[in-house]
C-alpha positions in Angstrom: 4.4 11.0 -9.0 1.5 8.9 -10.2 -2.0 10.2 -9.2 -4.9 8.6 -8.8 -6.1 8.8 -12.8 -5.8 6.5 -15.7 -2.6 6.4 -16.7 -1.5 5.0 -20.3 1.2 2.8 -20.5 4.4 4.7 -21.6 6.5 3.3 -24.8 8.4 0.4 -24.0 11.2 1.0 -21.4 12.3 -0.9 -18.1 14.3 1.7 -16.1 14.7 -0.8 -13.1 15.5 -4.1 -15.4 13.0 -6.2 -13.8 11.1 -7.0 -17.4 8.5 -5.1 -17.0 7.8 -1.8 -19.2 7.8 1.1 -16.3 4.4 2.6 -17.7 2.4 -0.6 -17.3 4.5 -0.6 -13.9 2.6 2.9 -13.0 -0.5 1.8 -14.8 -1.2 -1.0 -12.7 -0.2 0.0 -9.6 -2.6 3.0 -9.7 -5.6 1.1 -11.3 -5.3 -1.9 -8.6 -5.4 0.3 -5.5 -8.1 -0.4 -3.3 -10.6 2.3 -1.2 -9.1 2.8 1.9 -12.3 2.8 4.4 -11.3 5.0 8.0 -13.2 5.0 11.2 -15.5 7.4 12.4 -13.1 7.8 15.7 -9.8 8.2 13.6 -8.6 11.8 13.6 -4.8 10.8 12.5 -4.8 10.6 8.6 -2.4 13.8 8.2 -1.1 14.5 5.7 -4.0 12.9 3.8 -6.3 15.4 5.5 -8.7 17.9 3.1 -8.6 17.6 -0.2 -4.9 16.4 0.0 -4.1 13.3 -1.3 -2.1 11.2 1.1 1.1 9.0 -0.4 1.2 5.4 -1.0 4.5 4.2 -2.2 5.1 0.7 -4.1 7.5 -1.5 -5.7 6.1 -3.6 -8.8 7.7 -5.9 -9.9 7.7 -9.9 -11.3 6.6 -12.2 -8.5 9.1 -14.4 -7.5 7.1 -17.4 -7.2 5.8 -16.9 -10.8 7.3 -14.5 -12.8 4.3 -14.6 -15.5 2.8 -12.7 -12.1 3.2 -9.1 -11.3 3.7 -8.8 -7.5 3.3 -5.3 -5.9 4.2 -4.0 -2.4 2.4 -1.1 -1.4 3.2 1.2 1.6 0.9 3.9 2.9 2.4 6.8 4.3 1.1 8.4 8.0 2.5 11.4 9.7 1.8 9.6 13.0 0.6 6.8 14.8 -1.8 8.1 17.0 -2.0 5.4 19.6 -5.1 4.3 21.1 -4.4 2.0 22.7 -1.8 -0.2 24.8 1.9 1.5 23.1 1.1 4.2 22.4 1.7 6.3 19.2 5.1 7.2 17.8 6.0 9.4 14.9 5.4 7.6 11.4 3.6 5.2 10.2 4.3 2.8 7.4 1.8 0.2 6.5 2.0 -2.5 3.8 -0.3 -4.7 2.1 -0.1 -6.3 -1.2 -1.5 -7.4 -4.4 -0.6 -10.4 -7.3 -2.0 -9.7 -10.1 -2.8 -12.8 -12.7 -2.4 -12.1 -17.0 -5.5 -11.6 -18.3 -6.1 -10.5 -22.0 -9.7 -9.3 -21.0 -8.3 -6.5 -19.0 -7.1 -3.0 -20.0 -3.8 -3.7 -19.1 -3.7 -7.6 -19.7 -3.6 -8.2 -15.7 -6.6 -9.1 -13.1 -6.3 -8.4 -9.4 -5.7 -12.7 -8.1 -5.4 -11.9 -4.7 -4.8 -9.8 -1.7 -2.7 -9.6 1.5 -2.8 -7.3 3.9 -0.4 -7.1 7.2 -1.3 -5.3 10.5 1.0 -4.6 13.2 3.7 -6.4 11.2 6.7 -7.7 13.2 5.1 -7.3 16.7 2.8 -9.7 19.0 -0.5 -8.5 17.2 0.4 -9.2 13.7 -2.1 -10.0 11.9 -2.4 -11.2 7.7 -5.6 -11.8 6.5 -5.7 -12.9 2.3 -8.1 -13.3 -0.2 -8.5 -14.7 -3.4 -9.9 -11.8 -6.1 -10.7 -13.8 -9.1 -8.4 -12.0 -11.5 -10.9 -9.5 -11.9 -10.2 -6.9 -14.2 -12.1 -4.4 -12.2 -10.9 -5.2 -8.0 -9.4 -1.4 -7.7 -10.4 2.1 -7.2 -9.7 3.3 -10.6 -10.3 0.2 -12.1 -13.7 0.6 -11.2 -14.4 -1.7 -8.4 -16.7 -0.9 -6.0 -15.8 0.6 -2.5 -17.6 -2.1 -0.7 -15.6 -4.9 -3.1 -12.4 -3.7 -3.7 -11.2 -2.3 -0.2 -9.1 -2.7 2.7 -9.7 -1.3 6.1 -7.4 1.1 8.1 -7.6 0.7 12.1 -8.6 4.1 13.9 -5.4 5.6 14.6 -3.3 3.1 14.5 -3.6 2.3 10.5 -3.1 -1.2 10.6 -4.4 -2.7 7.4 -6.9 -5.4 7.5 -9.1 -7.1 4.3 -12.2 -7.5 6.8 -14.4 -5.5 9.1 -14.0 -8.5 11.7 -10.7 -9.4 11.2 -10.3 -5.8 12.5 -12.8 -5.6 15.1 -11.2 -9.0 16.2 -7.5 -6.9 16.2 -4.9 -6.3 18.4 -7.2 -8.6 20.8 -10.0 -6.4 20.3 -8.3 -2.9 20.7 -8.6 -2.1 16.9 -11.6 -0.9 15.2 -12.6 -0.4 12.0 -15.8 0.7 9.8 -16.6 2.4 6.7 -17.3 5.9 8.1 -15.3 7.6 5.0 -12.5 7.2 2.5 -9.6 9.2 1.4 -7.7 9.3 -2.0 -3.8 8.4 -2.4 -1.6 9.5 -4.8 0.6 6.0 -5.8 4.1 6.2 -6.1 6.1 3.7 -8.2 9.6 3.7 -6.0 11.3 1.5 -8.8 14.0 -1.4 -7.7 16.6 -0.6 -5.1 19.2 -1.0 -8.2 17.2 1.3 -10.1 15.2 4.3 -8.1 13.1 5.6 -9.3 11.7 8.0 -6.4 13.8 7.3 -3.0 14.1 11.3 -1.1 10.0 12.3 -0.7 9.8 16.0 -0.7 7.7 15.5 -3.9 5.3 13.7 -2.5 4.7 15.3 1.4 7.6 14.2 3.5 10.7 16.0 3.4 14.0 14.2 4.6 12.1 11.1 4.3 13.3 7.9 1.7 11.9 5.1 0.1 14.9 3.0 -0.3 17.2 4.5 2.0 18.1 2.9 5.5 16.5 5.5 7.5 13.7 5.1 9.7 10.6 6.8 8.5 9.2 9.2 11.3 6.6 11.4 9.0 9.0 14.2 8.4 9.0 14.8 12.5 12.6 14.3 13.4 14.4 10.4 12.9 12.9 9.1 16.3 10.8 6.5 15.2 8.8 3.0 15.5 7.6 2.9 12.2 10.8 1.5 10.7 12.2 1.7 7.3 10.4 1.4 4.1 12.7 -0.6 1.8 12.5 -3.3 5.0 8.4 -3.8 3.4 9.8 -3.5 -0.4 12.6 -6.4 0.6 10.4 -8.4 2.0 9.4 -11.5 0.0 7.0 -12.9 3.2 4.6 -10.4 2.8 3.7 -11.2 -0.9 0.4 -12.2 -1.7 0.2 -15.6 -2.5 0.9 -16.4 -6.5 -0.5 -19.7 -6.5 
């Protein structure tokens, strides 16, 4: 488990193979996580409700369209999708969005954030990507110090689709979704590893019991495998939803 704190790079190992040492893995992965902004209307966040953090799960790794690139994946976790709108809600919720982080010997890890993708409603008739280009700043994350009006995404009331833009939300789900930056909450990051090589797949540890990272099973928020959330590795796998490298 990898909490939202500084985190030192460990000595050099590579659990998963992938080339990378597994403490800048965690290091990064924490430091380039953005403030998640919520609705005033969204009353769904469980389990990141009180002073709970709520789990974010992630695979780092090279990028695949430039290996000198770190590419991470990022899933946040939901109990439930609470359905405003058209669909309703289901049990679990997994949203992605991701981040390509550039080298950059300036930075306290050597990396800059490049760029940003985030996914909303993936795989259905209202998806929606919106991407944007970061600068390789040393500083686009929570911990890293960016600022919550900088380095953010936006999570649609109760239905948490992910979106890099108040309108690009607003303009959602042909106008259904809504976002604004009514308040925040904190996320504790968990480095899943490689599918090879896991790291963390069961997620008692980290507030959903019976639930995997890796696994094929269909992610329903610890509230019985009857789900529309699908499975988590099927975000890890996916090479489309990188953000761009180039």
């Amino acid at each position: 488990m990898l909490l939202l704190a500084l985190v030192t790079p460990a000595t050099a190992a590579d659990g998963d193979g992938d080339g990378l040492d597994d403490g800048l893995e965690d290091a990064v992965a924490a430091n380039f996580f953005p403030w998640v902004w919520f609705d005033s209307g969204e009353d769904c966040t469980a389990p990141a409700d009180g002073a709970a953090p709520g789990t974010a799960v992630a695979r780092v790794r090279p990028h695949p369209a430039d290996p000198a690139k770190i590419a991470i994946t990022y899933a946040i976790l939901f109990r439930q999708d609470c359905g405003d709108w058209w669909g309703g809600g289901h049990h679990g919720d997994v949203e992605p969005f991701t981040l390509t982080l550039a080298p950059n010997p300036a930075c306290p890890y050597g990396f800059g954030a490049f760029s940003l993708k985030t996914i909303g409603h993936t795989g259905t008739a209202f998806e929606h990507v919106d991407q944007r280009w970061l600068g390789n700043a040393c500083d686009w994350g929570r911990l890293a110090g960016g600022s919550p009006q900088v380095a953010r995404i936006y999570s649609a009331e109760n239905k948490h689709a992910n979106y890099a833009a108040l309108d690009s939300c607003e303009d959602g789900a042909l106008g259904n979704d809504h976002c604004s930056e009514s308040f925040t909450r904190e996320f504790t990051v968990v480095n899943a590893g490689e599918d090879h090589a896991r790291r963390v797949d069961e997620l008692s540890a980290h507030l959903f019991p019976d639930e995997y990272a890796w696994t094929a099973v269909a992610f329903s928020g610890s509230l019985g495998h009857s789900s529309d959330a699908g499975l988590i590795r099927d975000k890890f796998l996916d090479d489309g939803l990188l953000a761009p490298a180039l």
